[in-house]
PDB file of N, CA, C and O in Angstrom:
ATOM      1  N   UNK A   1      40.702  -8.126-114.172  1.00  0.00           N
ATOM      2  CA  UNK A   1      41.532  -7.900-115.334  1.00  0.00           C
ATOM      3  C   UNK A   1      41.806  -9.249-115.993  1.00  0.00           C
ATOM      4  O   UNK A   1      41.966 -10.305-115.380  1.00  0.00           O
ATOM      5  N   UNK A   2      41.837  -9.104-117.165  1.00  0.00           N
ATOM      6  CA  UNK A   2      42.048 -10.449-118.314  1.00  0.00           C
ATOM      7  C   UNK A   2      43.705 -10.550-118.052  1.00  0.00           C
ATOM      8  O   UNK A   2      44.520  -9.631-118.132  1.00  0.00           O
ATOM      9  N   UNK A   3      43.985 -12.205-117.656  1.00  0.00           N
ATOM     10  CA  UNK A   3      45.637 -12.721-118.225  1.00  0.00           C
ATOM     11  C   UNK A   3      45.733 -12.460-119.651  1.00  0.00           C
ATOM     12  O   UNK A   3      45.010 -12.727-120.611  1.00  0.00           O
ATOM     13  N   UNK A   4      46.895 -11.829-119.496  1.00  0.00           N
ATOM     14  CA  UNK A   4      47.890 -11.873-120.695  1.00  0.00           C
ATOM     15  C   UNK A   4      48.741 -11.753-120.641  1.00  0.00           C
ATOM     16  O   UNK A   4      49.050 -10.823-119.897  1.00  0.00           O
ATOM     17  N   UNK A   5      49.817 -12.443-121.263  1.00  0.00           N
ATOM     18  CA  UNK A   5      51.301 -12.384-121.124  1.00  0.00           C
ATOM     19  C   UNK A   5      52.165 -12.343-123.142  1.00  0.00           C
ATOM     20  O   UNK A   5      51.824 -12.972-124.143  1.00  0.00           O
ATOM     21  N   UNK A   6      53.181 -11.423-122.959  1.00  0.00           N
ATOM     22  CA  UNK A   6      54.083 -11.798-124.394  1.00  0.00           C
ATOM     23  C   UNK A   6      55.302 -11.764-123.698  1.00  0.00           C
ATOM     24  O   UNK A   6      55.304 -11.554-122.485  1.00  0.00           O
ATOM     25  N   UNK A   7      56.623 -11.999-124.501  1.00  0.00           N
ATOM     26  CA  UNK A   7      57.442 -12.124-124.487  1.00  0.00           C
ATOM     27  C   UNK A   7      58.049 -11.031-125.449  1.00  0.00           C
ATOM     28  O   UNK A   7      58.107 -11.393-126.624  1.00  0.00           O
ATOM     29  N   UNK A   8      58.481  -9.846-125.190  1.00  0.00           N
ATOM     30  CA  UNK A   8      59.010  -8.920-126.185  1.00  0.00           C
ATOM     31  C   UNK A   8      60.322  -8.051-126.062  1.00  0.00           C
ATOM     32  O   UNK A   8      60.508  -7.430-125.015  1.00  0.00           O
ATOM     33  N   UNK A   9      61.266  -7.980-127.121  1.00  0.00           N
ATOM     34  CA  UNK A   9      62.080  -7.408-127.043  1.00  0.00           C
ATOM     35  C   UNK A   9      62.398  -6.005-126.592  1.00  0.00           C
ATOM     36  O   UNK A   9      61.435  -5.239-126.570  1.00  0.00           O
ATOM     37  N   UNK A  10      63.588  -5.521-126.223  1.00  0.00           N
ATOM     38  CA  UNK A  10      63.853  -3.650-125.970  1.00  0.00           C
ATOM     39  C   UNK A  10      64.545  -3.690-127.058  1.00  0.00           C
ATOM     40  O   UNK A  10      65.349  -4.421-127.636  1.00  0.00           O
ATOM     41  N   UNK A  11      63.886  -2.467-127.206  1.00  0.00           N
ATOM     42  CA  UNK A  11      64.690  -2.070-128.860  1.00  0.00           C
ATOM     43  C   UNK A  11      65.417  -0.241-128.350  1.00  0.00           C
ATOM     44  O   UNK A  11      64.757   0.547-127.671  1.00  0.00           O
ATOM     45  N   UNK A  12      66.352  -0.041-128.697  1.00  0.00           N
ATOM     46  CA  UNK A  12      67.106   1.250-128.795  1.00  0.00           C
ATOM     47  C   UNK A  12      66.177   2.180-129.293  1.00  0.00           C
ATOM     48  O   UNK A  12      65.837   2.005-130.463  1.00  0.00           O
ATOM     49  N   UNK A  13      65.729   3.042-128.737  1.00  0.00           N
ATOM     50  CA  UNK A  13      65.024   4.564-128.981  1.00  0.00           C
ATOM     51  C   UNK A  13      65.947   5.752-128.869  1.00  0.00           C
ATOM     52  O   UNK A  13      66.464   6.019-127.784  1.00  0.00           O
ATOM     53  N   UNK A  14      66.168   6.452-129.914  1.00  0.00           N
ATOM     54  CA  UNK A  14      67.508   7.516-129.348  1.00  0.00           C
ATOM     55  C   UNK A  14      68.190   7.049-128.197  1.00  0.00           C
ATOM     56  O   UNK A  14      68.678   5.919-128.179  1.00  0.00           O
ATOM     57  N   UNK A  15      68.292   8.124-126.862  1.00  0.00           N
ATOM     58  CA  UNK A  15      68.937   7.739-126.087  1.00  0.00           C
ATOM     59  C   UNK A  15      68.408   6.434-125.309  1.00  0.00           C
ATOM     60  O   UNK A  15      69.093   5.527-124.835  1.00  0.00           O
ATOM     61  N   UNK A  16      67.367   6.540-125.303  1.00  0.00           N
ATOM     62  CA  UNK A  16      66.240   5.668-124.501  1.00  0.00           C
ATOM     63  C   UNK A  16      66.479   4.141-124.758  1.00  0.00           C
ATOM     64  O   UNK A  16      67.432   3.553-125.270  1.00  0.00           O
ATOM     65  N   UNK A  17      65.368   3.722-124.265  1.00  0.00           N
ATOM     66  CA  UNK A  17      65.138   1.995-124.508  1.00  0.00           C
ATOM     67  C   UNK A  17      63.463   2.370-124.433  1.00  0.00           C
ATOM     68  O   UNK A  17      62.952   3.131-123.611  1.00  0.00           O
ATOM     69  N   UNK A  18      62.743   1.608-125.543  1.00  0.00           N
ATOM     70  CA  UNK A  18      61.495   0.908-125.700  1.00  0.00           C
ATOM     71  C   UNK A  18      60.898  -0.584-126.035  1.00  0.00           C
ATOM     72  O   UNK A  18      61.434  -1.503-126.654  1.00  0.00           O
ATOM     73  N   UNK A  19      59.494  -0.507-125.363  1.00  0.00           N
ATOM     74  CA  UNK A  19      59.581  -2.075-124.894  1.00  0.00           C
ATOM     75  C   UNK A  19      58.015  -1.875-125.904  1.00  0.00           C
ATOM     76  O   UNK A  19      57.293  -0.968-125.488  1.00  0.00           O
ATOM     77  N   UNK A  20      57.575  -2.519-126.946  1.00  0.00           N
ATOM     78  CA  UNK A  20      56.360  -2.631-127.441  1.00  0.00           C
ATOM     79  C   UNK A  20      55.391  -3.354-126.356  1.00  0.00           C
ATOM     80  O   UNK A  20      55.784  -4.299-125.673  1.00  0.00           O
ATOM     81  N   UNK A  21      54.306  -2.903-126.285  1.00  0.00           N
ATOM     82  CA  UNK A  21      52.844  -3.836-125.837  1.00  0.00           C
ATOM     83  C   UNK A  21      52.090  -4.463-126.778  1.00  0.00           C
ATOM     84  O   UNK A  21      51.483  -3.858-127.662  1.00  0.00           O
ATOM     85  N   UNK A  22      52.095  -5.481-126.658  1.00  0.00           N
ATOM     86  CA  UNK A  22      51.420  -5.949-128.176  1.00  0.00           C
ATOM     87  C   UNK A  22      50.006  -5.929-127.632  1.00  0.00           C
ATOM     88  O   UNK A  22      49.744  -5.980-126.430  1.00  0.00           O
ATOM     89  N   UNK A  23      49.063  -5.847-128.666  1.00  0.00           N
ATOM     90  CA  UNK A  23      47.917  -5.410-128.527  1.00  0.00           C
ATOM     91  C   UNK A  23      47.299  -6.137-127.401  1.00  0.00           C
ATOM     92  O   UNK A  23      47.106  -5.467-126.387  1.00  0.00           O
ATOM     93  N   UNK A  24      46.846  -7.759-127.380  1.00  0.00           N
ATOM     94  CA  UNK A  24      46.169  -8.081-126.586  1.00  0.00           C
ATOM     95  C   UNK A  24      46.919  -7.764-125.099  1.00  0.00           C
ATOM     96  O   UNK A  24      46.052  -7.888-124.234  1.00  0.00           O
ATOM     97  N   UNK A  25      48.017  -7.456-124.587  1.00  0.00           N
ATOM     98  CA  UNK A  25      48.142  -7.129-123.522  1.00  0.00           C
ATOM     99  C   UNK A  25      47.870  -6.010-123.085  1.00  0.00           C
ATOM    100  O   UNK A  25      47.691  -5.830-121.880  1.00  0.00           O
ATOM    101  N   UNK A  26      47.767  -4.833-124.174  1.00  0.00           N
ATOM    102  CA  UNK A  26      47.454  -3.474-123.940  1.00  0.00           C
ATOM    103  C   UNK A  26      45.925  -3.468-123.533  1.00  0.00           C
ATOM    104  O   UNK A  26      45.487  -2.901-122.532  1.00  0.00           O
ATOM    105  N   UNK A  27      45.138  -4.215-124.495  1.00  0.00           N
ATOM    106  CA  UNK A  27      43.688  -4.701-124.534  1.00  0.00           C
ATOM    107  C   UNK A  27      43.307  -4.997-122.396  1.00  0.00           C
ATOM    108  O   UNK A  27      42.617  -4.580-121.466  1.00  0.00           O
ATOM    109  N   UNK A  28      44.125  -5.763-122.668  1.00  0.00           N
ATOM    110  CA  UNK A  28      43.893  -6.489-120.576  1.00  0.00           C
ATOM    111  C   UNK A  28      43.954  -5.299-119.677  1.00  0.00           C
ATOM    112  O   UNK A  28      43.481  -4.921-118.605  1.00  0.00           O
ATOM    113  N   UNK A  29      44.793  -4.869-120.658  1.00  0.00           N
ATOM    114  CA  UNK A  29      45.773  -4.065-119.183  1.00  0.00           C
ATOM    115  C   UNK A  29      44.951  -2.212-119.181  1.00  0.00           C
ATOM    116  O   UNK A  29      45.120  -1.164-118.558  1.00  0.00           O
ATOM    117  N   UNK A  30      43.932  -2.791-120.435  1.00  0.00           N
ATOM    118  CA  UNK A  30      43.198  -0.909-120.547  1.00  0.00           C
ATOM    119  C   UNK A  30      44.116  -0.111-120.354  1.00  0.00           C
ATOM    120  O   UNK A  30      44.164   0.828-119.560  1.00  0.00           O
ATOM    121  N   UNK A  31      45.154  -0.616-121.363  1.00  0.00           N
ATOM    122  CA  UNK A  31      46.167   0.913-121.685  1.00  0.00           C
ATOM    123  C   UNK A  31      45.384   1.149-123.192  1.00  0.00           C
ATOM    124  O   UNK A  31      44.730   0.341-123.853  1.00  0.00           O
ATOM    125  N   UNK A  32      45.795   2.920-123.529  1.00  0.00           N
ATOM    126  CA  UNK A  32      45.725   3.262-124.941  1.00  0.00           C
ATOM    127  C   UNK A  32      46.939   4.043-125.106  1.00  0.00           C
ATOM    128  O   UNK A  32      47.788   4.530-124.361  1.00  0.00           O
ATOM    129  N   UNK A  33      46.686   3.979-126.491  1.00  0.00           N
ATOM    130  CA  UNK A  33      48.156   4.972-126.938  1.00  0.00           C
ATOM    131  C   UNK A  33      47.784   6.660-126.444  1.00  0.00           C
ATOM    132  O   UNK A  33      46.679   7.194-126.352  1.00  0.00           O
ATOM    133  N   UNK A  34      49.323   7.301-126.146  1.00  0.00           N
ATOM    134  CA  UNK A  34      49.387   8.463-125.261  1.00  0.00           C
ATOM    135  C   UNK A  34      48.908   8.652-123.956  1.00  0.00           C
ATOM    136  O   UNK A  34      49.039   9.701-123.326  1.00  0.00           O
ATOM    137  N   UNK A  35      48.357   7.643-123.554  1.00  0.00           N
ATOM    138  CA  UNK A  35      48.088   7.382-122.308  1.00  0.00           C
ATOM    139  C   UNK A  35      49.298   7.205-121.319  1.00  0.00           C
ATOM    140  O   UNK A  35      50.117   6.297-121.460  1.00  0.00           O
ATOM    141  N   UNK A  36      49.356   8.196-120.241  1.00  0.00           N
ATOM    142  CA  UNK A  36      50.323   8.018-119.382  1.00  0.00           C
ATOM    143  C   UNK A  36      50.663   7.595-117.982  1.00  0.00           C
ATOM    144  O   UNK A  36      49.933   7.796-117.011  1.00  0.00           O
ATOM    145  N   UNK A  37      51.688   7.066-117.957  1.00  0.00           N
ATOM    146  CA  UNK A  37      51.547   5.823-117.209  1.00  0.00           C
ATOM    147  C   UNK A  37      52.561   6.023-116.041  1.00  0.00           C
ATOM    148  O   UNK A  37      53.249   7.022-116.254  1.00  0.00           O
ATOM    149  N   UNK A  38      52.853   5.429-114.945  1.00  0.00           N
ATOM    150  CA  UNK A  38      54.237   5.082-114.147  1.00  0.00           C
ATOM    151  C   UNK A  38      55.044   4.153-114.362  1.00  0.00           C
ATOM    152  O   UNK A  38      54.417   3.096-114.435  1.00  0.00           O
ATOM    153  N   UNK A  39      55.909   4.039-114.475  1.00  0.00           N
ATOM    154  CA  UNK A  39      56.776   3.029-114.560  1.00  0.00           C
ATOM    155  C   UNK A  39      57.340   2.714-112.984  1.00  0.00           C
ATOM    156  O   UNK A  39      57.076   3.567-112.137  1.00  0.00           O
ATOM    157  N   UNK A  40      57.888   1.856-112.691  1.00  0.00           N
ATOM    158  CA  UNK A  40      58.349   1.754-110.896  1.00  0.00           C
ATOM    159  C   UNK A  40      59.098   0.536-111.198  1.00  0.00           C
ATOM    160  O   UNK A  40      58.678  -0.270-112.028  1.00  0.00           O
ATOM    161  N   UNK A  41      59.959   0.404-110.693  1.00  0.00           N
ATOM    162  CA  UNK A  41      61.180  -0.115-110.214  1.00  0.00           C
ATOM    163  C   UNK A  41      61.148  -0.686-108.989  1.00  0.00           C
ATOM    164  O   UNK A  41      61.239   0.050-108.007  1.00  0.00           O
ATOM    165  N   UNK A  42      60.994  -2.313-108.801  1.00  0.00           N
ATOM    166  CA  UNK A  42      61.613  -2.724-107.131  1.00  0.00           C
ATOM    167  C   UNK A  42      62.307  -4.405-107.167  1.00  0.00           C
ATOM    168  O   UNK A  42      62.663  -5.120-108.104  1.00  0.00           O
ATOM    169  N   UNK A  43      62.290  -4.578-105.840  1.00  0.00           N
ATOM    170  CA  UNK A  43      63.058  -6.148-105.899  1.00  0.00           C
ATOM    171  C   UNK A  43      61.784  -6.853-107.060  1.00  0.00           C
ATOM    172  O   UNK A  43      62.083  -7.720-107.881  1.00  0.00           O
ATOM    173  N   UNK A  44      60.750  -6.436-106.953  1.00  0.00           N
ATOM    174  CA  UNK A  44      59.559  -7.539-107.701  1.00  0.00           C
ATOM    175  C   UNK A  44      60.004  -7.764-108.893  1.00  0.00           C
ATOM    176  O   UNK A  44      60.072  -8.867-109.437  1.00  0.00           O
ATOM    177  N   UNK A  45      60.393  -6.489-109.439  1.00  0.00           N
ATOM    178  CA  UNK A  45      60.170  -6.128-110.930  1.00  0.00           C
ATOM    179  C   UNK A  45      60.038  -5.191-111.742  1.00  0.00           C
ATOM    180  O   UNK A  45      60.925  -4.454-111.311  1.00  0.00           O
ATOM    181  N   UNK A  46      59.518  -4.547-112.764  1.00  0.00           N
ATOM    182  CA  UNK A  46      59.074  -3.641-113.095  1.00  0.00           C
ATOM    183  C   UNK A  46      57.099  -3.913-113.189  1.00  0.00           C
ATOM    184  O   UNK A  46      56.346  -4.767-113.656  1.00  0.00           O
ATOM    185  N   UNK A  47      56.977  -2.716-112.498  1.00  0.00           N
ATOM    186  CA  UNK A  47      55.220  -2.707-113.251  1.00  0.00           C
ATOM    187  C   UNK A  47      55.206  -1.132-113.629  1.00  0.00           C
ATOM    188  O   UNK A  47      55.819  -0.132-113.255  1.00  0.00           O
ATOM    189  N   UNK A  48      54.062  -1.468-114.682  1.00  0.00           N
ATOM    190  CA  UNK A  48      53.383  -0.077-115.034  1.00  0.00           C
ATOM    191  C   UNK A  48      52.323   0.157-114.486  1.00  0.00           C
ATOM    192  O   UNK A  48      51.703  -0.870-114.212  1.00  0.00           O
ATOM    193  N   UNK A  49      51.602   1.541-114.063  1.00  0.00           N
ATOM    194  CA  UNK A  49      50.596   1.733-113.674  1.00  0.00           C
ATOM    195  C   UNK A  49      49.843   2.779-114.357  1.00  0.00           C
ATOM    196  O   UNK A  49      50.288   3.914-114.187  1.00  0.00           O
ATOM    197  N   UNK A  50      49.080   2.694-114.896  1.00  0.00           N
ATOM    198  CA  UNK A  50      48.265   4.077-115.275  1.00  0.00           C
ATOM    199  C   UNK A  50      48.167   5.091-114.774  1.00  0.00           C
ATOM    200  O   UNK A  50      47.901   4.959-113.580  1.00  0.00           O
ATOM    201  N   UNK A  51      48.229   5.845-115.011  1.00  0.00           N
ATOM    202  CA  UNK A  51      48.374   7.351-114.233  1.00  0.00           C
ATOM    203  C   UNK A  51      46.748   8.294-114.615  1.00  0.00           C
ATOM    204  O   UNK A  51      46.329   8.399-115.767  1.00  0.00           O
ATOM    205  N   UNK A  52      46.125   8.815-113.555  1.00  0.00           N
ATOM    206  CA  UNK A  52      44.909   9.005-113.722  1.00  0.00           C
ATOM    207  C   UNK A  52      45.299  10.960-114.764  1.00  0.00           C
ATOM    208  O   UNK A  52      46.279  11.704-114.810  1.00  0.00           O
ATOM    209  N   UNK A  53      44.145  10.991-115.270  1.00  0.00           N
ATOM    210  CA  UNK A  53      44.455  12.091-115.487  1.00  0.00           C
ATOM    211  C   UNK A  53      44.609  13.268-114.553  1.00  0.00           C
ATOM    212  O   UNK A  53      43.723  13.364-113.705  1.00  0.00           O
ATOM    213  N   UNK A  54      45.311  13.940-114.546  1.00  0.00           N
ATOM    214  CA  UNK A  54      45.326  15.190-113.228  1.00  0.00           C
ATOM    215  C   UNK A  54      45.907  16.101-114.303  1.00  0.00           C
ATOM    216  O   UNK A  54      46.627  16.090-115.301  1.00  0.00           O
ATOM    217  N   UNK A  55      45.013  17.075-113.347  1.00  0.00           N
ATOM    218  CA  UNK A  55      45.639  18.736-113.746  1.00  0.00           C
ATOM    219  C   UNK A  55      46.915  18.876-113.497  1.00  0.00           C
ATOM    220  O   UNK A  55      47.434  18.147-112.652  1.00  0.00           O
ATOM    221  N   UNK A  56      47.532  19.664-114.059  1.00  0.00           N
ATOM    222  CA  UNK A  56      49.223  20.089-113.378  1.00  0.00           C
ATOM    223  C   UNK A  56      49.236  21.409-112.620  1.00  0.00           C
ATOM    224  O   UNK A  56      48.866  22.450-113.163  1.00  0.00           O
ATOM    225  N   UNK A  57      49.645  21.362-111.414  1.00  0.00           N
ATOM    226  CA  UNK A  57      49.950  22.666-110.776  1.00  0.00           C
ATOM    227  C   UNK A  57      51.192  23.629-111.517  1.00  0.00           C
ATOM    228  O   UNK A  57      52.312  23.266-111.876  1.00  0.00           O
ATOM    229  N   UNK A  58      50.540  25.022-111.606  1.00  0.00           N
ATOM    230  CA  UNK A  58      51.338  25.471-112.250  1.00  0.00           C
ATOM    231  C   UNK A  58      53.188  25.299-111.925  1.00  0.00           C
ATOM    232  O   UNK A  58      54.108  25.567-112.698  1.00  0.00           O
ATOM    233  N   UNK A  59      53.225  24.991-111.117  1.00  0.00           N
ATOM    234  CA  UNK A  59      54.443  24.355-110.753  1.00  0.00           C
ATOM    235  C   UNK A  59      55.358  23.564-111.550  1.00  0.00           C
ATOM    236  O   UNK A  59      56.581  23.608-111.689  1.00  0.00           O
ATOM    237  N   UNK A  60      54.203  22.628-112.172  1.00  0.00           N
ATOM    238  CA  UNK A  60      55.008  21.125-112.541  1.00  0.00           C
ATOM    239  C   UNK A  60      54.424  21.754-114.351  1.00  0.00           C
ATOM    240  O   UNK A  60      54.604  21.082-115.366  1.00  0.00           O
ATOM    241  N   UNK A  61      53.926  22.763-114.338  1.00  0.00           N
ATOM    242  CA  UNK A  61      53.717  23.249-115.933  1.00  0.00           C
ATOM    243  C   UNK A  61      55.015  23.972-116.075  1.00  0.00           C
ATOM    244  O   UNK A  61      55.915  23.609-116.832  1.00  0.00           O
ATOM    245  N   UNK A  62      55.042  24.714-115.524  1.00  0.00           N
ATOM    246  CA  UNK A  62      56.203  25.603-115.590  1.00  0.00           C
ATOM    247  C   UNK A  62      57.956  24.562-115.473  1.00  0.00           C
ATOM    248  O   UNK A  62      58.824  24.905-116.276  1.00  0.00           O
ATOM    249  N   UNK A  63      58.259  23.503-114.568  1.00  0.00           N
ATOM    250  CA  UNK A  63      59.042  22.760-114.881  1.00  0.00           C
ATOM    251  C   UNK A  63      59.188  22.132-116.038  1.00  0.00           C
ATOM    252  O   UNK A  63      60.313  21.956-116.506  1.00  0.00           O
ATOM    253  N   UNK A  64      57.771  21.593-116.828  1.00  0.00           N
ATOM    254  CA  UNK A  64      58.077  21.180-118.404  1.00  0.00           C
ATOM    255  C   UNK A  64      58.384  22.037-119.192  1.00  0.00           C
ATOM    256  O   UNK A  64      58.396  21.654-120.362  1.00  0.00           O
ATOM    257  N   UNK A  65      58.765  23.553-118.932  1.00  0.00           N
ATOM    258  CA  UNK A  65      58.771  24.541-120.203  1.00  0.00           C
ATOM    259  C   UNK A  65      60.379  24.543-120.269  1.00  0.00           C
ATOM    260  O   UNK A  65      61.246  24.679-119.405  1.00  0.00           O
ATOM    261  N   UNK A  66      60.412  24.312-121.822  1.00  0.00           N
ATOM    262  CA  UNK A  66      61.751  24.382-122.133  1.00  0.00           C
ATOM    263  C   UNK A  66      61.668  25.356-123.339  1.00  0.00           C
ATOM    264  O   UNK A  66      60.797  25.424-124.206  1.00  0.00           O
ATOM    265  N   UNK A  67      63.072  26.273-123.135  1.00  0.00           N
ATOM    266  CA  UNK A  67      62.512  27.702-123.840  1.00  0.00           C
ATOM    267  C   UNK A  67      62.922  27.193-124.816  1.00  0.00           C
ATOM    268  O   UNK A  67      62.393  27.770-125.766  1.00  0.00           O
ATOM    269  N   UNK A  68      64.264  25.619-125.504  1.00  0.00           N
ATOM    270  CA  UNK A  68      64.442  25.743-126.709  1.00  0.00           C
ATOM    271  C   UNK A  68      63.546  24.771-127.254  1.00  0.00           C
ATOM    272  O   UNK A  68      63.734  24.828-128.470  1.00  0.00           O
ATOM    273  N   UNK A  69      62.951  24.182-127.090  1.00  0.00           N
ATOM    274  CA  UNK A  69      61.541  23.652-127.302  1.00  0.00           C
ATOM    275  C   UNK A  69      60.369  24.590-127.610  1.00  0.00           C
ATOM    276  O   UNK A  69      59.671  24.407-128.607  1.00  0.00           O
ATOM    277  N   UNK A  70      60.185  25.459-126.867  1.00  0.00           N
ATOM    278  CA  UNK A  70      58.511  26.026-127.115  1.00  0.00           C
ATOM    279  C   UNK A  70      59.356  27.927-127.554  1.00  0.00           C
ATOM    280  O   UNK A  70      58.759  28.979-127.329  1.00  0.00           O
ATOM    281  N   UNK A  71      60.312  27.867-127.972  1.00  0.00           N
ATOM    282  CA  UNK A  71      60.585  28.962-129.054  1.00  0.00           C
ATOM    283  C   UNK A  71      61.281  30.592-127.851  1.00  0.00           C
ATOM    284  O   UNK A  71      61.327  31.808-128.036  1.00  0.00           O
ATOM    285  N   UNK A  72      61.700  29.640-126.665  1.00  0.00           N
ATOM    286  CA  UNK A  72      62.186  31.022-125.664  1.00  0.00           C
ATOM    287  C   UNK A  72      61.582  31.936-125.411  1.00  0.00           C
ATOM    288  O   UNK A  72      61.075  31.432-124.409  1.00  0.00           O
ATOM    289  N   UNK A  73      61.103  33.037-125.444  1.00  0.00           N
ATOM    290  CA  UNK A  73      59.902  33.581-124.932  1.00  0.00           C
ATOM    291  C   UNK A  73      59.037  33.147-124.655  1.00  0.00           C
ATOM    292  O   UNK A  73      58.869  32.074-125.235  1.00  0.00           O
ATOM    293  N   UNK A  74      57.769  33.585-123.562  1.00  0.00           N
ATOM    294  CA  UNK A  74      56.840  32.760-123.481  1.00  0.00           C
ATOM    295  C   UNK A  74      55.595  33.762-124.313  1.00  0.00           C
ATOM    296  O   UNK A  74      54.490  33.332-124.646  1.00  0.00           O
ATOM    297  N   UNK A  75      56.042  35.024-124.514  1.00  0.00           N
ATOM    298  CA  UNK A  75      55.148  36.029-124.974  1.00  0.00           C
ATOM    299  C   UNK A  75      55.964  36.376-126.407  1.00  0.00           C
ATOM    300  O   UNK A  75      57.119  36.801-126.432  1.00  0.00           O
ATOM    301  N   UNK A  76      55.308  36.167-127.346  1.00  0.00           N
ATOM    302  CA  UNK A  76      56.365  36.059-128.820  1.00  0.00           C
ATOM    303  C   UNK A  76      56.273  37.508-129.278  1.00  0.00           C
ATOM    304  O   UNK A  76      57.206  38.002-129.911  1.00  0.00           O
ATOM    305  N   UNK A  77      55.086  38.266-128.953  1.00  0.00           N
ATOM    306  CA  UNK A  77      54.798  39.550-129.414  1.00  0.00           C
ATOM    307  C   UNK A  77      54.808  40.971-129.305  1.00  0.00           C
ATOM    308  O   UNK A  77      54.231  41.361-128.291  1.00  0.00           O
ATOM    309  N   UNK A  78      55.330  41.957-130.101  1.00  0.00           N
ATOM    310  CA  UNK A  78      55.786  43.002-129.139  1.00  0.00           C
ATOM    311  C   UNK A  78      55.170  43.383-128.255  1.00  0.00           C
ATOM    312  O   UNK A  78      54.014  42.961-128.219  1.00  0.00           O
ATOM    313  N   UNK A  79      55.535  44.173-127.329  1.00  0.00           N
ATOM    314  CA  UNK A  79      54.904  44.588-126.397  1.00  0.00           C
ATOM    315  C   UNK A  79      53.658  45.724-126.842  1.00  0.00           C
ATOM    316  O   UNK A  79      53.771  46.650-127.645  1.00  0.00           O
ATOM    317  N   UNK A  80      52.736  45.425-126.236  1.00  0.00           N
ATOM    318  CA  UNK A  80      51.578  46.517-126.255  1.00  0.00           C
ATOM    319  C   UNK A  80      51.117  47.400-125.634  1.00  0.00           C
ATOM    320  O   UNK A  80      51.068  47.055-124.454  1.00  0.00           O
ATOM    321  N   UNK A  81      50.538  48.908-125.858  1.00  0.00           N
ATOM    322  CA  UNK A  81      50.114  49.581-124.510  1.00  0.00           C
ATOM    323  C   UNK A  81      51.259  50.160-123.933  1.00  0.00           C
ATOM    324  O   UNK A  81      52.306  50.416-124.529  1.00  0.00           O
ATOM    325  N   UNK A  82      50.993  50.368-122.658  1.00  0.00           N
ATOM    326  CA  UNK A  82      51.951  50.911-121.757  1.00  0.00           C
ATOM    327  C   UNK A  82      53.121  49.968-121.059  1.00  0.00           C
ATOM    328  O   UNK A  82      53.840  50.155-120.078  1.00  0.00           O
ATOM    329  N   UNK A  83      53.013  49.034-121.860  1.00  0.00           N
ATOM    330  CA  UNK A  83      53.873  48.023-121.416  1.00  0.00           C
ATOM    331  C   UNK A  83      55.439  48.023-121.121  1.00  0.00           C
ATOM    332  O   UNK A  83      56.074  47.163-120.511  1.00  0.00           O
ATOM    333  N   UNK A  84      56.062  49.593-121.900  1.00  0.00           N
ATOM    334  CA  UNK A  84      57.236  49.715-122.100  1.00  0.00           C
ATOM    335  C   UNK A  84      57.604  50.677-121.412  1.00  0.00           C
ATOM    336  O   UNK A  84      58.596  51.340-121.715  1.00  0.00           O
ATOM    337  N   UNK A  85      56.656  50.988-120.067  1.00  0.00           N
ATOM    338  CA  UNK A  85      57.055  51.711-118.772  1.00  0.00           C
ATOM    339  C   UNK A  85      56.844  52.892-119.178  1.00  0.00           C
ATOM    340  O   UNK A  85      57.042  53.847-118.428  1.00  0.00           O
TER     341      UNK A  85
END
């Protein structure tokens, strides 16, 4: 991996905090945008790590569903068929 280093501010994101990558470090570090990553926390420091792509078990799909986000139902349409017992 190529050295690179910046020096960059946290800036207030809604509730959050964001930290820009300026390009040539993103460049080293073979990040791209929407690319998702780990963040980790220890005595060292912070590092990021890339996160490989993986499937989600329906498990961890079903934990991201938020009904007031994706419109509360998961089936928007009346029912069809014999569906109504």
């Amino acid at each position: 991996m190529t050295h690179a280093e910046a020096v960059v501010g946290i800036k207030k994101w809604g509730n959050n905090l964001g930290v820009r990558l300026p390009g040539n470090v993103a460049k080293a570090a073979q990040l791209r945008a929407e690319q998702m990553v780990r963040v980790t926390v220890s005595d060292e420091g912070i590092t990021i790590t890339p996160v490989e792509n993986q499937a989600l078990t329906l498990e961890q799909r079903l934990a991201l569903f938020d009904p007031a986000r994706h419109g509360g139902e998961a089936m928007v349409v009346a029912p069809l068929g014999a569906e109504n017992g």
